[in-house]
N, CA, C and O atoms as a GROMACS GRO file, in nm:
protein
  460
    1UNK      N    1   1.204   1.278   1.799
    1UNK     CA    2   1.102   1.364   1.741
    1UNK      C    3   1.157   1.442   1.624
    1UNK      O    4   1.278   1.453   1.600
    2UNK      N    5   1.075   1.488   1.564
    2UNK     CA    6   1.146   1.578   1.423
    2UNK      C    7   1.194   1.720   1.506
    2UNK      O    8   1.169   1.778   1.611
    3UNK      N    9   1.294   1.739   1.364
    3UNK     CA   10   1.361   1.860   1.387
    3UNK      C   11   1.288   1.964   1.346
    3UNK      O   12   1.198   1.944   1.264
    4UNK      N   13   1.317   2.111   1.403
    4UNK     CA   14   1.221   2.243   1.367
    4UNK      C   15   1.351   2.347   1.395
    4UNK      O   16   1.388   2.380   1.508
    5UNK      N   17   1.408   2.389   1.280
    5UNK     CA   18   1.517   2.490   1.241
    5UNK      C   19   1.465   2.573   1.124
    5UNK      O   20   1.379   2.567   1.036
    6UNK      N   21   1.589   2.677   1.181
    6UNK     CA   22   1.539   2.792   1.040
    6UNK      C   23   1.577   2.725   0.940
    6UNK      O   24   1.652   2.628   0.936
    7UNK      N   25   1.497   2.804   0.819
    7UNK     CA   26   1.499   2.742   0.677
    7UNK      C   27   1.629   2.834   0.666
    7UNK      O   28   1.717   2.762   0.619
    8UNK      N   29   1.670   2.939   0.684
    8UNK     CA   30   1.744   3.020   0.629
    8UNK      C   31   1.876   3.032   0.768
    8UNK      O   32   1.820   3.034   0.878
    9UNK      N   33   2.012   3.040   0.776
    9UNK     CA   34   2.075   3.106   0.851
    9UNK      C   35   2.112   3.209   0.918
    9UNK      O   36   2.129   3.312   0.853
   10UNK      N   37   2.133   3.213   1.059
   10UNK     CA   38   2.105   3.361   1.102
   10UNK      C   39   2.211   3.394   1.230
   10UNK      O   40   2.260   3.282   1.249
   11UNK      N   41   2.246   3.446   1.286
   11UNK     CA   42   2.295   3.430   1.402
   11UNK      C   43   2.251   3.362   1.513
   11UNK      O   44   2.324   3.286   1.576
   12UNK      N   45   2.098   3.392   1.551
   12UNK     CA   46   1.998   3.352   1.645
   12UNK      C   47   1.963   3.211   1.618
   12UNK      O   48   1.938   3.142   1.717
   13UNK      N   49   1.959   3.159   1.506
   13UNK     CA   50   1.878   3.050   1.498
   13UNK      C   51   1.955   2.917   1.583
   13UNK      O   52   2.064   2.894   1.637
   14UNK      N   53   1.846   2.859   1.562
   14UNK     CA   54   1.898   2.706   1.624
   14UNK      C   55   1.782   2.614   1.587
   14UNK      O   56   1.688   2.656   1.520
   15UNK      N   57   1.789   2.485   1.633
   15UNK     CA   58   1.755   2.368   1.614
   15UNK      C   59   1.709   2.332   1.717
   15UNK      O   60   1.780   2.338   1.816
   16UNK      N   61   1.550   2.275   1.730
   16UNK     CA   62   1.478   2.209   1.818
   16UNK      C   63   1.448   2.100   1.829
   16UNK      O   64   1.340   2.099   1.770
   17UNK      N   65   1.473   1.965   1.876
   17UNK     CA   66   1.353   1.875   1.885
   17UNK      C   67   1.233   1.864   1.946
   17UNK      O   68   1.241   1.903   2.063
   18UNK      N   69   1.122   1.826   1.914
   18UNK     CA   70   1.022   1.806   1.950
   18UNK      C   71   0.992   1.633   2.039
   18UNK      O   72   0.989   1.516   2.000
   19UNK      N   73   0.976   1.707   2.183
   19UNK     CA   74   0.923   1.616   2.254
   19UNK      C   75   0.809   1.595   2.280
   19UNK      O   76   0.780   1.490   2.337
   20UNK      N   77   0.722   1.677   2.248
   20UNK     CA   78   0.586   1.640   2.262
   20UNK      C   79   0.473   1.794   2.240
   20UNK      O   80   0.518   1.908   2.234
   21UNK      N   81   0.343   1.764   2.233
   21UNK     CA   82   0.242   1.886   2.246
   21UNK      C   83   0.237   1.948   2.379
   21UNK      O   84   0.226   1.866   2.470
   22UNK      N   85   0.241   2.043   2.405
   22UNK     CA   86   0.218   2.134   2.566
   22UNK      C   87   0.014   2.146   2.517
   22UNK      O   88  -0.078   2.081   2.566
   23UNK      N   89   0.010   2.265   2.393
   23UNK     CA   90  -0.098   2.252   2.398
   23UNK      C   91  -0.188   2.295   2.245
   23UNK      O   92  -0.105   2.374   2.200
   24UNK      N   93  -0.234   2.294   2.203
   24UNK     CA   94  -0.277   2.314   2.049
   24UNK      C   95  -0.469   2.415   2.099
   24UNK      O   96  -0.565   2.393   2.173
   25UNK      N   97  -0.436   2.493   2.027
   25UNK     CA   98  -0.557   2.585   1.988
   25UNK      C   99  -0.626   2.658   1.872
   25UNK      O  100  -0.570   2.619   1.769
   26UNK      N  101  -0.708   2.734   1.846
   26UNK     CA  102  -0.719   2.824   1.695
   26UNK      C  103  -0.612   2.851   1.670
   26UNK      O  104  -0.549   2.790   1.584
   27UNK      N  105  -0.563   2.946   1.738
   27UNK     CA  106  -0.452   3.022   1.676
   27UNK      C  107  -0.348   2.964   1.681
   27UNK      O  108  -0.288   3.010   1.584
   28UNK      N  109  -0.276   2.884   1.735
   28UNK     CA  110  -0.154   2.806   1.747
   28UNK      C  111  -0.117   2.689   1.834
   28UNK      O  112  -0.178   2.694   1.941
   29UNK      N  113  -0.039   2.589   1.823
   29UNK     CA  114   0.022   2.520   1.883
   29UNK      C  115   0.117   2.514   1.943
   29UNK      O  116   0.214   2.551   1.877
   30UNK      N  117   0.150   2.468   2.093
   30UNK     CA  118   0.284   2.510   2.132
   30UNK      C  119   0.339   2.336   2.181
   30UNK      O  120   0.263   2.254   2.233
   31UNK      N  121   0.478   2.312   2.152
   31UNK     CA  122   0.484   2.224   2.143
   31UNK      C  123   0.619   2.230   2.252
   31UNK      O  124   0.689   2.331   2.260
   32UNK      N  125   0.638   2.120   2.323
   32UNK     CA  126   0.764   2.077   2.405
   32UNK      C  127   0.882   2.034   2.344
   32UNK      O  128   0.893   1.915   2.312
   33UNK      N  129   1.013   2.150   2.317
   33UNK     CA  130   1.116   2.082   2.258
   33UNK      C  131   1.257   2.098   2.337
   33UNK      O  132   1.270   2.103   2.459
   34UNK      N  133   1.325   2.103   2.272
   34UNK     CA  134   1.485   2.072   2.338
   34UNK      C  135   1.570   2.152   2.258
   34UNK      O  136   1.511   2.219   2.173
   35UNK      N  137   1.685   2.162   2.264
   35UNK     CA  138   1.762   2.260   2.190
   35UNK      C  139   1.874   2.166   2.154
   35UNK      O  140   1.962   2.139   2.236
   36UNK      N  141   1.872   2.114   2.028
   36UNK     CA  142   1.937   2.002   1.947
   36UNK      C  143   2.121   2.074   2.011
   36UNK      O  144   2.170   1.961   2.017
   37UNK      N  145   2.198   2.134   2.040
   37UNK     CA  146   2.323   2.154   2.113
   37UNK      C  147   2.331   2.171   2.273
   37UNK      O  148   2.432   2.181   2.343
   38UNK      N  149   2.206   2.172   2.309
   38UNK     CA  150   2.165   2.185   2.423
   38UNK      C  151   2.069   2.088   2.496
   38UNK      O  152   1.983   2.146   2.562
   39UNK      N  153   2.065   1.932   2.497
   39UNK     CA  154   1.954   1.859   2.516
   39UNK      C  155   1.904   1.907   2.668
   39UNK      O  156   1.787   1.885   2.697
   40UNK      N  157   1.972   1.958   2.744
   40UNK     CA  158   1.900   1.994   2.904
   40UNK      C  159   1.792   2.154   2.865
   40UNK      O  160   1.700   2.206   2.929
   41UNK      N  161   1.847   2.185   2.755
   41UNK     CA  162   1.746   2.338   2.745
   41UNK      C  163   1.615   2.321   2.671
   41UNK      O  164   1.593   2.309   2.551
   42UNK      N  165   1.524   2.323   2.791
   42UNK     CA  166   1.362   2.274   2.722
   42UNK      C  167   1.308   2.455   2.715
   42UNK      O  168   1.310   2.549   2.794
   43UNK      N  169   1.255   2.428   2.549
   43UNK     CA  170   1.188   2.541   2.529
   43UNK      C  171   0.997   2.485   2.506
   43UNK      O  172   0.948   2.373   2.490
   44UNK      N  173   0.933   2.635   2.515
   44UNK     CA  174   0.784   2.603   2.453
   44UNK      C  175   0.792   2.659   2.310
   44UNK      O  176   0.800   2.782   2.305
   45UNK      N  177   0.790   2.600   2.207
   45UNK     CA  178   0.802   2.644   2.036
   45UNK      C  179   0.612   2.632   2.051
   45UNK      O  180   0.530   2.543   2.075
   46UNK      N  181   0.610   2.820   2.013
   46UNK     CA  182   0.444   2.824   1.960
   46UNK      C  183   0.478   2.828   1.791
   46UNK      O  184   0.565   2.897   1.736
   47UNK      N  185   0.376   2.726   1.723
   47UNK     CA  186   0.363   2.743   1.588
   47UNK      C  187   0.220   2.787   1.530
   47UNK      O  188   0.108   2.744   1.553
   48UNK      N  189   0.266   2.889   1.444
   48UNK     CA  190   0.101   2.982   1.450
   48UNK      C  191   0.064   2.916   1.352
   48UNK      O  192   0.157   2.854   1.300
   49UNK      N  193  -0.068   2.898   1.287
   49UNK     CA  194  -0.152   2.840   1.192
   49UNK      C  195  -0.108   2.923   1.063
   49UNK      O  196  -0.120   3.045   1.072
   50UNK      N  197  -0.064   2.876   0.959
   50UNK     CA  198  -0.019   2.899   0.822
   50UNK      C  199  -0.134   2.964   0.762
   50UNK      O  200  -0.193   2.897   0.678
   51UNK      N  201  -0.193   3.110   0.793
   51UNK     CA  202  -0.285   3.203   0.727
   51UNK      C  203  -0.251   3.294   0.694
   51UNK      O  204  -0.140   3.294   0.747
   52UNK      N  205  -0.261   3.438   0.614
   52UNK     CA  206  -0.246   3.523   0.609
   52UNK      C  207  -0.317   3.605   0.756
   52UNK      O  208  -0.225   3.669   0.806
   53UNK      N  209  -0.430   3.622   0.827
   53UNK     CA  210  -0.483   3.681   0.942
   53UNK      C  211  -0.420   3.588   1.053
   53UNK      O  212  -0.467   3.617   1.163
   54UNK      N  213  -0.340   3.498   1.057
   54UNK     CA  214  -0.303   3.440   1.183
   54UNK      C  215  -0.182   3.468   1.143
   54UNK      O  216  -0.108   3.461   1.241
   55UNK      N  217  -0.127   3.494   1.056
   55UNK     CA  218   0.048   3.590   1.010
   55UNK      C  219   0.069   3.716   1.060
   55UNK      O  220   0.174   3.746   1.118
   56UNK      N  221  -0.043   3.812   1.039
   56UNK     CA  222  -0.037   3.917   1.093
   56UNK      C  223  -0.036   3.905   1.267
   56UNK      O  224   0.040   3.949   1.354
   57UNK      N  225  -0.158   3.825   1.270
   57UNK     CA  226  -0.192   3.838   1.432
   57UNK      C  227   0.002   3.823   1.530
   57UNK      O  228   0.068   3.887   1.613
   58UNK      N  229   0.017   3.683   1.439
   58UNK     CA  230   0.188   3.659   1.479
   58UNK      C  231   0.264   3.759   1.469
   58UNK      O  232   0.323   3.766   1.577
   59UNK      N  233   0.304   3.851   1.394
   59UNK     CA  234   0.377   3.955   1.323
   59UNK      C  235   0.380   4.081   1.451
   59UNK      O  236   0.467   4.165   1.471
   60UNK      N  237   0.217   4.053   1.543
   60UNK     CA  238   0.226   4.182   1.603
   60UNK      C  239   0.238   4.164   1.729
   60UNK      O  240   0.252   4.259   1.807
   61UNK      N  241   0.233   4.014   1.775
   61UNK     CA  242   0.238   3.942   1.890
   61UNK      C  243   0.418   3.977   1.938
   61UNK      O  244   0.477   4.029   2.033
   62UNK      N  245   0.451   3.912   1.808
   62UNK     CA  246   0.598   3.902   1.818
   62UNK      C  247   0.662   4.096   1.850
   62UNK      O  248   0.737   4.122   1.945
   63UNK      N  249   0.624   4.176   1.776
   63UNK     CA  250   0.633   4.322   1.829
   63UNK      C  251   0.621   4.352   1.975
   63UNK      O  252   0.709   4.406   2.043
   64UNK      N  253   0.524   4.321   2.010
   64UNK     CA  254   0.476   4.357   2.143
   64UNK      C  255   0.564   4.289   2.239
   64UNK      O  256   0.594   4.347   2.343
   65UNK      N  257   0.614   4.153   2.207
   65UNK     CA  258   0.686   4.079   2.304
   65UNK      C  259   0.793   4.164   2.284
   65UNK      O  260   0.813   4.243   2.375
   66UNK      N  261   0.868   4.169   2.187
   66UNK     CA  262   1.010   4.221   2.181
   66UNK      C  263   0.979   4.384   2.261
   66UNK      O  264   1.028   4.395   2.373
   67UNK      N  265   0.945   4.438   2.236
   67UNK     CA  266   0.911   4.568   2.324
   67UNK      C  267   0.919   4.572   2.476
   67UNK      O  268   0.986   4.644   2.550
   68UNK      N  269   0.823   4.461   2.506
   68UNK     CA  270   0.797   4.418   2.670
   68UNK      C  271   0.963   4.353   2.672
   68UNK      O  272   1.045   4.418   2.736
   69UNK      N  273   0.993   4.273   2.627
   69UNK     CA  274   1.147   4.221   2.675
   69UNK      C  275   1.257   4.326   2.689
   69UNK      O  276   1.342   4.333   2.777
   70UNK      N  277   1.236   4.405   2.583
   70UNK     CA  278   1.324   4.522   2.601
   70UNK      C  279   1.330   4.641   2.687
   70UNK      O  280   1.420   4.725   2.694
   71UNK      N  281   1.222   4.634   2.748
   71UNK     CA  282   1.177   4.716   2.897
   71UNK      C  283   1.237   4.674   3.030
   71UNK      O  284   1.262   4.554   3.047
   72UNK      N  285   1.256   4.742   3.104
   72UNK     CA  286   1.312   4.708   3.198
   72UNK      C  287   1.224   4.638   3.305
   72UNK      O  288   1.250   4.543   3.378
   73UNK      N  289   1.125   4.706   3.294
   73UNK     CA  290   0.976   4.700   3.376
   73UNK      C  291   0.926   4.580   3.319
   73UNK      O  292   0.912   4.487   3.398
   74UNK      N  293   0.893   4.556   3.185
   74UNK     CA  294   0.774   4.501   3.110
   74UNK      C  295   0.837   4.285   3.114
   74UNK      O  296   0.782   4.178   3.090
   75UNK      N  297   0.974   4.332   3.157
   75UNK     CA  298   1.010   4.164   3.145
   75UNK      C  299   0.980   4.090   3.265
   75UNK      O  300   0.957   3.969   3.255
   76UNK      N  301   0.979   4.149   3.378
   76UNK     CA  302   0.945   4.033   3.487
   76UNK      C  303   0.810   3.996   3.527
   76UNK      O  304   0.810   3.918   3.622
   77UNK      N  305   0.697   4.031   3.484
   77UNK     CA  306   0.601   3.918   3.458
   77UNK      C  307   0.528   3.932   3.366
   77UNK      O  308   0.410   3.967   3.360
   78UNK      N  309   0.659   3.881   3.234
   78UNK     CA  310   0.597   3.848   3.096
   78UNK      C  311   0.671   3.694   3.065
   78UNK      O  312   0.784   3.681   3.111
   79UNK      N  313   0.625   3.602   3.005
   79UNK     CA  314   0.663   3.536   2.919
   79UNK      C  315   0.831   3.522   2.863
   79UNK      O  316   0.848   3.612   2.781
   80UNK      N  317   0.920   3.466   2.875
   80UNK     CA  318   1.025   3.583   2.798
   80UNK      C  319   1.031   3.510   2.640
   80UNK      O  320   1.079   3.397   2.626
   81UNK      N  321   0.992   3.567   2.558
   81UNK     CA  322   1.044   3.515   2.438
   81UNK      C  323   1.166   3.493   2.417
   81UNK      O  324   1.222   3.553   2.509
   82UNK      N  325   1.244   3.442   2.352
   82UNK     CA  326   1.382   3.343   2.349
   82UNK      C  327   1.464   3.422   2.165
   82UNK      O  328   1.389   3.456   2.073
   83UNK      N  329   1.551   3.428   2.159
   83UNK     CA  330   1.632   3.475   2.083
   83UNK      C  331   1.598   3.347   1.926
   83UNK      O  332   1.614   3.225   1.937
   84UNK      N  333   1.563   3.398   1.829
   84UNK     CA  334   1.547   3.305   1.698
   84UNK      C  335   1.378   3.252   1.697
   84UNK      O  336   1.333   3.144   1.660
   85UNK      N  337   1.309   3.370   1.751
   85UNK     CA  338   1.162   3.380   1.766
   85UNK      C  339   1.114   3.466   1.618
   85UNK      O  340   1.157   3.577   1.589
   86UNK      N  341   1.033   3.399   1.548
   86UNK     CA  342   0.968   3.487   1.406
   86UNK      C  343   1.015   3.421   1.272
   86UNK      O  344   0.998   3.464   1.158
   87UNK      N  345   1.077   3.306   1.314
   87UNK     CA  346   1.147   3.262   1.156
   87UNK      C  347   1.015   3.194   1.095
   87UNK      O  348   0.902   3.193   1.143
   88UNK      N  349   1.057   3.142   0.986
   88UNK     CA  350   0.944   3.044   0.882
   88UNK      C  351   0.932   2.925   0.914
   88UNK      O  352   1.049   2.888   0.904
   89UNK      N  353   0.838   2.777   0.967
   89UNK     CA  354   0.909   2.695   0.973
   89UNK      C  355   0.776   2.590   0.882
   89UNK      O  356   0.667   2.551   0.924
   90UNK      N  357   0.831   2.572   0.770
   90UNK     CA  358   0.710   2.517   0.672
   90UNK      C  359   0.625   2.614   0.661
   90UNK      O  360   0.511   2.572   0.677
   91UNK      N  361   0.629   2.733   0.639
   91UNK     CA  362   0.522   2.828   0.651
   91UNK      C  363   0.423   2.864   0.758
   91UNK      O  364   0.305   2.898   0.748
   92UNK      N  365   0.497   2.847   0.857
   92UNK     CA  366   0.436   2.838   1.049
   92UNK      C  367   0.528   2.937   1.092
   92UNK      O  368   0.643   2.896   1.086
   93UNK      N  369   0.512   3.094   1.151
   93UNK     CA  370   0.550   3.158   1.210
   93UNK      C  371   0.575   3.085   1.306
   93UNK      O  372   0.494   3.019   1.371
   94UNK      N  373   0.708   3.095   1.323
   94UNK     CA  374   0.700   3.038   1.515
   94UNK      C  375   0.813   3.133   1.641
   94UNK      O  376   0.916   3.198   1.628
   95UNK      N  377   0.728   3.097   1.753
   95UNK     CA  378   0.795   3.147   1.882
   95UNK      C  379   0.855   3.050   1.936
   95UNK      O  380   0.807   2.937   1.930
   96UNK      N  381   1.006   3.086   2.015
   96UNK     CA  382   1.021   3.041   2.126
   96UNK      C  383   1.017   3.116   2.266
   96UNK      O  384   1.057   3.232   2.279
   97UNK      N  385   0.962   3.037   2.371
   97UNK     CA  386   0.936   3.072   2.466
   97UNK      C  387   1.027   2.970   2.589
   97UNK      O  388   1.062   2.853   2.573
   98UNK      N  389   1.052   3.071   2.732
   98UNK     CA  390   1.085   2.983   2.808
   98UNK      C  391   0.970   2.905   2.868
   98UNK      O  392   0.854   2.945   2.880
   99UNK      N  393   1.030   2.758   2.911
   99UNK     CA  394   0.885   2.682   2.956
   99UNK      C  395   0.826   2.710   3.057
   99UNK      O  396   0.910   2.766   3.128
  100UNK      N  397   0.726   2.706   3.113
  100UNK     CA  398   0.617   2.722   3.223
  100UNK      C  399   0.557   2.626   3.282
  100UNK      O  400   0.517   2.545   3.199
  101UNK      N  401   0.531   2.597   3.396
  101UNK     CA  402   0.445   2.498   3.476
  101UNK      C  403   0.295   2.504   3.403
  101UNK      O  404   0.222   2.408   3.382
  102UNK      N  405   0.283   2.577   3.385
  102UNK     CA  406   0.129   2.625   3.376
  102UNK      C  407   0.079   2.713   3.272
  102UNK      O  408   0.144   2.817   3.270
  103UNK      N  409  -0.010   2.708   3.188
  103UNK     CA  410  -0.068   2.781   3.063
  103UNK      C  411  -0.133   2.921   3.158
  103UNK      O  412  -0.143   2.930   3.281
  104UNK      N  413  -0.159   2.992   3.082
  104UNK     CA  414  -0.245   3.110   3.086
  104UNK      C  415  -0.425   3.086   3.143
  104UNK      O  416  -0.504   3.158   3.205
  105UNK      N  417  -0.430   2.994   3.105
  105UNK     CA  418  -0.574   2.958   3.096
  105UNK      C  419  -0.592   2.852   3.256
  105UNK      O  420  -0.701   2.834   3.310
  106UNK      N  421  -0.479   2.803   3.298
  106UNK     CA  422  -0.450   2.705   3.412
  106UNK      C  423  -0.403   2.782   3.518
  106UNK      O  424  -0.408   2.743   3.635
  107UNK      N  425  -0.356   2.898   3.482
  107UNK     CA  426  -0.325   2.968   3.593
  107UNK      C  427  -0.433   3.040   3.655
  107UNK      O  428  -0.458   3.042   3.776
  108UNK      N  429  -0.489   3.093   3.570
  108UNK     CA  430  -0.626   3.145   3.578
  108UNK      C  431  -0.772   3.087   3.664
  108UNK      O  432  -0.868   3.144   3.716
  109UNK      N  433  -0.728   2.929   3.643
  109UNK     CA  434  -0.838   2.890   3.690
  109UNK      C  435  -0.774   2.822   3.822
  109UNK      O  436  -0.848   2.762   3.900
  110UNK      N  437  -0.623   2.832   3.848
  110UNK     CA  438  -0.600   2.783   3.980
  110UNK      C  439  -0.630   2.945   4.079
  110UNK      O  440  -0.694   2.967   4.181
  111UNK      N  441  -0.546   3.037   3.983
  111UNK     CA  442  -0.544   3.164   4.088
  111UNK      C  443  -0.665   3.262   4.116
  111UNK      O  444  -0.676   3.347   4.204
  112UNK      N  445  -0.743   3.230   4.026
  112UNK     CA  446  -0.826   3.336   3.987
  112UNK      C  447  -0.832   3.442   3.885
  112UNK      O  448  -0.751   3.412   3.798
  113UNK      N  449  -0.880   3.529   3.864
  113UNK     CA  450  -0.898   3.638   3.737
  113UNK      C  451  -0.788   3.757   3.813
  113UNK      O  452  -0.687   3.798   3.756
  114UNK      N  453  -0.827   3.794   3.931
  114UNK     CA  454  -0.661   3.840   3.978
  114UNK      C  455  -0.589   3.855   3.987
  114UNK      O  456  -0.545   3.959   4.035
  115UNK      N  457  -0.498   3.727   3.931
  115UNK     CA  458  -0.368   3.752   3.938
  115UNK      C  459  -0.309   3.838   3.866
  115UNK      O  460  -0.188   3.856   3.878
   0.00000   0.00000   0.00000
């Protein structure tokens, strides 16, 4: 699959391959990759839609996560975003995330509005 690395060098960054779509929506796509020095480390790479209003929306997503990760409280049932989350990639804000069995929207409709 193609590669998805920072355009620019950083400490954090790294190199993904892409194994496949998890799931594609308005606002972004998240796709199944691997960590090109790491082939056993599967991440979820969300790539946000190349807009100025889906830049921001990304810009504040990415805030809020780093906040919640940095809490002591706010990380164990969040998402954890992954270190080299917010770079450029073709003009696609993107996240990494650790992977999940299950979307937001699948959990929801196995567990209920409850959970």
């Amino acid at each position: 699959g193609e590669i998805i690395s920072s355009s620019f060098p950083t400490v954090t960054a790294a190199s993904y391959r892409v194994l496949g779509v998890i799931g594609k929506g308005v606002f972004s796509s998240v796709l199944k990759c691997c960590d090109v020095t790491e082939p056993n480390k599967i991440v979820a790479l969300k790539l946000i839609r190349s807009n100025e209003t889906m830049a921001k929306a990304a810009q504040k997503e990415l805030r809020i996560l780093k906040i919640l990760a940095s809490s002591k409280e706010g990380n164990t049932h969040c998402v954890q975003l992954l270190p080299g989350s917010g770079f450029e990639h073709r003009n696609h804000i993107t996240m990494y995330f650790e992977i999940m069995h299950m979307n937001l929207r699948e959990t929801l409709h196995k567990f209920g509005k409850g959970v």
